[in-house]
C-alpha positions as CSV (number, residue, x, y, z in Angstrom):
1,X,11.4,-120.7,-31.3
2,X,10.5,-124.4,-31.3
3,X,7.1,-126.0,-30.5
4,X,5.5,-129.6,-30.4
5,X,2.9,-129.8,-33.7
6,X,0.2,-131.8,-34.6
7,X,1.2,-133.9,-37.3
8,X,0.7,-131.9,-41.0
9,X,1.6,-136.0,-42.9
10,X,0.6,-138.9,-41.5
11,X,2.1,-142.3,-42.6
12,X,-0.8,-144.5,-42.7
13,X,0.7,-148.3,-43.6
14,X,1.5,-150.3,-44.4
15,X,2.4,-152.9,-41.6
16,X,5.8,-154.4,-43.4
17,X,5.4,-152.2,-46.4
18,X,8.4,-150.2,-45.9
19,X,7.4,-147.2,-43.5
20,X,10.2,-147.3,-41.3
21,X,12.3,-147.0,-44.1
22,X,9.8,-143.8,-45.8
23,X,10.5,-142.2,-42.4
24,X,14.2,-142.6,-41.8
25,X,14.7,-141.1,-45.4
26,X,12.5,-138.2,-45.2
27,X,13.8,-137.4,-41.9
28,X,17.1,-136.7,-43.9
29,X,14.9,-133.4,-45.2
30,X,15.7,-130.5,-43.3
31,X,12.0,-129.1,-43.5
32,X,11.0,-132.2,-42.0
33,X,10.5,-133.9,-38.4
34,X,9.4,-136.9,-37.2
35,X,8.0,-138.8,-34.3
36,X,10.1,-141.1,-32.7
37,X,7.9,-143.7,-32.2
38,X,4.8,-145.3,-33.6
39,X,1.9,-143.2,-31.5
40,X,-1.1,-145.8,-32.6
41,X,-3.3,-142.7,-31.6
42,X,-6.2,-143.4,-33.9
43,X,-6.1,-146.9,-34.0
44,X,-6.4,-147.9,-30.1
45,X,-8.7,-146.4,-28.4
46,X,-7.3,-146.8,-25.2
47,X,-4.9,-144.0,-26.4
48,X,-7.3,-142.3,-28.3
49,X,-9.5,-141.5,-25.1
50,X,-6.3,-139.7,-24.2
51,X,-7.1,-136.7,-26.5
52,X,-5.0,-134.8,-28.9
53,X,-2.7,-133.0,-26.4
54,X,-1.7,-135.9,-25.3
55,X,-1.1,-137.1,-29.2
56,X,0.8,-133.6,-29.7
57,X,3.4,-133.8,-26.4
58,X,4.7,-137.2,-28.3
59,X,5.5,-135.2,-31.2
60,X,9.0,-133.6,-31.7
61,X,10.1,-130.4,-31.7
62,X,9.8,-127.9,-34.4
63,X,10.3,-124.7,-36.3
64,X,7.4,-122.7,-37.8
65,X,9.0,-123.8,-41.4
66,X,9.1,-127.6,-40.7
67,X,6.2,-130.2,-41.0
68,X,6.0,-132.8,-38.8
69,X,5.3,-136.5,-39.6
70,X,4.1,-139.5,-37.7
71,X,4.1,-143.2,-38.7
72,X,1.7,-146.1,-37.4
73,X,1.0,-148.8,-39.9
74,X,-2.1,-150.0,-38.0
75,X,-3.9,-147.1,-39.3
76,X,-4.5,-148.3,-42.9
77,X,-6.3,-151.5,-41.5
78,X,-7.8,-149.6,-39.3
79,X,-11.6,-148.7,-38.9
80,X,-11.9,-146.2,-37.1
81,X,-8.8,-144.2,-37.9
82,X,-10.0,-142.8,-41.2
83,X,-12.9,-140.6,-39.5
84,X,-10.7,-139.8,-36.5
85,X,-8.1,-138.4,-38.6
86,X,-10.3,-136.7,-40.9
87,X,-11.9,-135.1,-37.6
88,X,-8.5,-133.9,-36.6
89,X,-7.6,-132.6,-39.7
90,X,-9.7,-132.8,-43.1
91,X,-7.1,-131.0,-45.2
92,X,-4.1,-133.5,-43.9
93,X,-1.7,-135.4,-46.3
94,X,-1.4,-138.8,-45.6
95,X,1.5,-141.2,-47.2
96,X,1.1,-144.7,-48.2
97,X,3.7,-146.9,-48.9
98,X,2.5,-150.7,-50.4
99,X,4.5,-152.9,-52.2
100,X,3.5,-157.1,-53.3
101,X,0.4,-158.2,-51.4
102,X,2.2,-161.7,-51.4
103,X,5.7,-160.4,-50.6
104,X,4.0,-158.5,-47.5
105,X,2.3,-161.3,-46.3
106,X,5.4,-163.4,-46.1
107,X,7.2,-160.4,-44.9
108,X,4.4,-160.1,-41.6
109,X,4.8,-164.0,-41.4
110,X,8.8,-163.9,-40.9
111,X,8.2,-160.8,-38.5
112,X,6.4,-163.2,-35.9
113,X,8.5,-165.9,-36.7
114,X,11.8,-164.4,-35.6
115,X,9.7,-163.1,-32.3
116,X,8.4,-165.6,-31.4
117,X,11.7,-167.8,-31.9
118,X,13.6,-165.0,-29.8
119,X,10.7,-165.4,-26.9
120,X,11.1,-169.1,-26.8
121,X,7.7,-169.9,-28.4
122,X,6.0,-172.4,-30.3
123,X,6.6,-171.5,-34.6
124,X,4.6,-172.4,-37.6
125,X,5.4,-173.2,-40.9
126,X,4.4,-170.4,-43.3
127,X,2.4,-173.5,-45.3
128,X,0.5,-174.8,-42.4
129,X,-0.8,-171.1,-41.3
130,X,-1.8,-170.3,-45.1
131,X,-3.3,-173.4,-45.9
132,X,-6.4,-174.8,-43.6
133,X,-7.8,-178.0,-45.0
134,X,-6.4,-178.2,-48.3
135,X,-7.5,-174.1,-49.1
136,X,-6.3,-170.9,-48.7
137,X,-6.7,-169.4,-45.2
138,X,-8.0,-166.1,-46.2
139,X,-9.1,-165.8,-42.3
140,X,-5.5,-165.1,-41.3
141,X,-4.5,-161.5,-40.6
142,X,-1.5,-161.2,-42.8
143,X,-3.6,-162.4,-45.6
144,X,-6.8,-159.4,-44.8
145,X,-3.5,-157.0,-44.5
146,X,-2.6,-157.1,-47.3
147,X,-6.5,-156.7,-49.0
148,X,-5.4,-153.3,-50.1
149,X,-8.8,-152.4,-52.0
150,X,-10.7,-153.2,-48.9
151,X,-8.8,-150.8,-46.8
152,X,-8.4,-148.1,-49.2
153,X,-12.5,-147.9,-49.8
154,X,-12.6,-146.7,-46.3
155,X,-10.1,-144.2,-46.3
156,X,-11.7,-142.8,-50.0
157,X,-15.0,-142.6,-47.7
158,X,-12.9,-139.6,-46.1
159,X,-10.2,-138.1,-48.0
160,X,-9.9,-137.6,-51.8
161,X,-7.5,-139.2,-54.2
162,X,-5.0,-136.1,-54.3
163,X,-4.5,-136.2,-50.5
164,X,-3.3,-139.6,-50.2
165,X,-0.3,-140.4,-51.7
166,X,1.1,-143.8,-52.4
167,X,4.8,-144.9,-52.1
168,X,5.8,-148.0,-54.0
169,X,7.9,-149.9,-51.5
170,X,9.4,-152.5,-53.6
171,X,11.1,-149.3,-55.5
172,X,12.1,-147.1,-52.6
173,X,14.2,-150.0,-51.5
174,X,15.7,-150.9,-55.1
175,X,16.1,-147.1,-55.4
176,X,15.6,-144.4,-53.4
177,X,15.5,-141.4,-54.4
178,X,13.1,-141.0,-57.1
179,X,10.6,-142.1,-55.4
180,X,11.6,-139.6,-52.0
181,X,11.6,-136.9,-54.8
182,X,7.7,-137.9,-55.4
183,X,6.7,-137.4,-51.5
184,X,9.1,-133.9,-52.0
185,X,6.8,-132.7,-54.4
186,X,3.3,-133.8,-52.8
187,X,4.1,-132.4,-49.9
188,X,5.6,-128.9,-51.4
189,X,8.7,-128.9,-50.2
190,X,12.0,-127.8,-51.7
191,X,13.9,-130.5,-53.3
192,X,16.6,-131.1,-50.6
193,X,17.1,-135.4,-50.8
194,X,20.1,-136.0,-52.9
195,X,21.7,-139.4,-54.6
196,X,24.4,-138.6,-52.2
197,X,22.3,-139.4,-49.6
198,X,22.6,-143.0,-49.7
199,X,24.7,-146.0,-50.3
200,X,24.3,-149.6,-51.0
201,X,25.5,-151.6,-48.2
202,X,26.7,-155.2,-49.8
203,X,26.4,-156.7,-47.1
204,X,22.7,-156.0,-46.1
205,X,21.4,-156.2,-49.8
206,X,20.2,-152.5,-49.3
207,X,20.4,-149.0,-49.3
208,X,21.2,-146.7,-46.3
209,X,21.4,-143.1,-45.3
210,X,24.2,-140.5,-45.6
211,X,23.3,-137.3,-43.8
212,X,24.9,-134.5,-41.6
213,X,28.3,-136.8,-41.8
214,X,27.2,-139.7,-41.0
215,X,26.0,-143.0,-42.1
216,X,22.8,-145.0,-40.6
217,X,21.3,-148.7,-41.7
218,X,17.9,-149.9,-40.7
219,X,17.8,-151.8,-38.1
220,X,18.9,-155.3,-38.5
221,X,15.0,-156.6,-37.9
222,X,14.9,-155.2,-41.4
223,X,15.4,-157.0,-44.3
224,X,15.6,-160.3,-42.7
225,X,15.9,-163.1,-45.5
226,X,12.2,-164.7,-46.0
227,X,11.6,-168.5,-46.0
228,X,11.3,-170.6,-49.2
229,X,7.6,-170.7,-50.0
230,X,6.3,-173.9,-52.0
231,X,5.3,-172.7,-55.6
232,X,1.8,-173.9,-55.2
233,X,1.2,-171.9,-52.2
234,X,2.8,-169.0,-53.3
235,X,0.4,-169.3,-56.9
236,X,-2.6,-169.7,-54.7
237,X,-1.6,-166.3,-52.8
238,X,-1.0,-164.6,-56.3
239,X,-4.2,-165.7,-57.7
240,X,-6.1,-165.0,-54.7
241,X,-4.8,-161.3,-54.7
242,X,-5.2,-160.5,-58.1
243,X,-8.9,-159.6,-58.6
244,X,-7.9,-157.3,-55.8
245,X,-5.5,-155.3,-56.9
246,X,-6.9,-155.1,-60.3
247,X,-9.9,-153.5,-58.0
248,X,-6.8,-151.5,-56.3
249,X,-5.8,-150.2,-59.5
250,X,-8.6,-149.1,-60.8
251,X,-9.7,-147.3,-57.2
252,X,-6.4,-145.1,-57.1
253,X,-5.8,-144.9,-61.2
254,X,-2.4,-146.4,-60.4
255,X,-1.2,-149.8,-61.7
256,X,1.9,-151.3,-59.6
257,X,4.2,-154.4,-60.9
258,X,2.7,-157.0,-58.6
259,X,2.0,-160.6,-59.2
């Protein structure tokens, strides 16, 4: 009685937001499945040329009563995949988890570092990537990432307000649950995520999952410590960002306790 279906949620970003986390602790619903994988479906078109069946074998799965969600952050930045989505589906929910503009950047920074340290390459400090000739380097891609009013104008282009719904990520990780009780409710689903659910692991510095007897942590890519940024970078960043997300703000009638 099961079936492969096209995704009714899509989790849209953001790249070191937190979605790996959103998705691990909605997949503790019962009413919910999810993809194993990040598809990148309507952000690459050499997949996209693939068409949807091909999008729908790589979905899990499912029972007529259970929605099934995918997660690619490369889809928020992404221009095409607003229109492409919308083409699949104009009625779809998407999810959007954001957290500190700043915080993400630094975030996506330490993400290459540790790669490219464990494939041998070359690193940069954080300092001489984000600062070219004395000013900040708004050229560099972590920095356009985390432009969230920039994005968010192109998806508004496509969906309305009420379809999109947006996850703060520096709460989910501080605590859970009320925010999972939020994405419950947008997407109509019985209230089945509980406190007991989840545990603080010491060690790691954050919560993880309780379900069906047993116990899982992120991986241990997440929440790897960040480097000590120099004030005066880090003041540059938070000045920089914060005619845009006062623009944020005002675009999704949401404020959110940035810098």
């Amino acid at each position: 009685g099961t079936s492969r279906q096209i995704p009714q949620t899509i989790i849209i970003g953001v790249r070191k937001g937190g979605t790996r986390a959103l998705l691990e602790m909605l997949d503790i619903h019962p009413n919910i499945v999810v993809a194993a994988t990040e598809v990148h479906f309507f952000d690459w078109d050499e997949n996209y040329v693939k068409g949807i069946d091909w999008y729908r074998s790589l979905m899990p799965f499912s029972y007529g009563n259970q929605i099934t969600i995918e997660k690619t952050p490369g889809y928020f930045t992404s221009p095409q995949a607003p229109e492409r989505i919308h083409d699949m589906n104009s009625s779809i929910k998407l999810l959007l988890i954001l957290r500190d503009p700043t915080e993400r950047v630094i975030s996506d920074y330490t993400q290459v570092y540790y790669s490219r340290v464990e494939s041998h390459k070359p690193v940069q400090l954080f300092e001489d990537i984000v600062i070219k000739n004395g000013a900040l380097n708004t050229k560099y891609k972590a920095i356009q990432r985390s432009l969230y009013d920039v994005h968010m104008e192109k998806w508004l282009k496509h969906f309305s307000l009420d379809q999109i719904h947006i996850v703060d990520g520096n709460t989910l990780i501080k605590d859970p649950l009320p925010e999972l009780q939020k994405v419950e409710r947008f997407l109509n689903l019985p209230s089945r995520i509980m406190s007991s659910n989840f545990y603080f692991n010491q060690t790691k510095g954050f919560y993880c999952i309780r379900s069906d007897g047993r116990e899982r942590c992120l991986h241990e890519s997440k929440g790897r410590p960040h480097p000590l940024v120099n004030n005066t970078v880090l003041e540059q960043l938070y000045s920089y960002f914060r005619e845009h997300n006062a623009k944020f703000y005002r675009m999704v009638n949401h404020s959110f306790d940035w810098h």
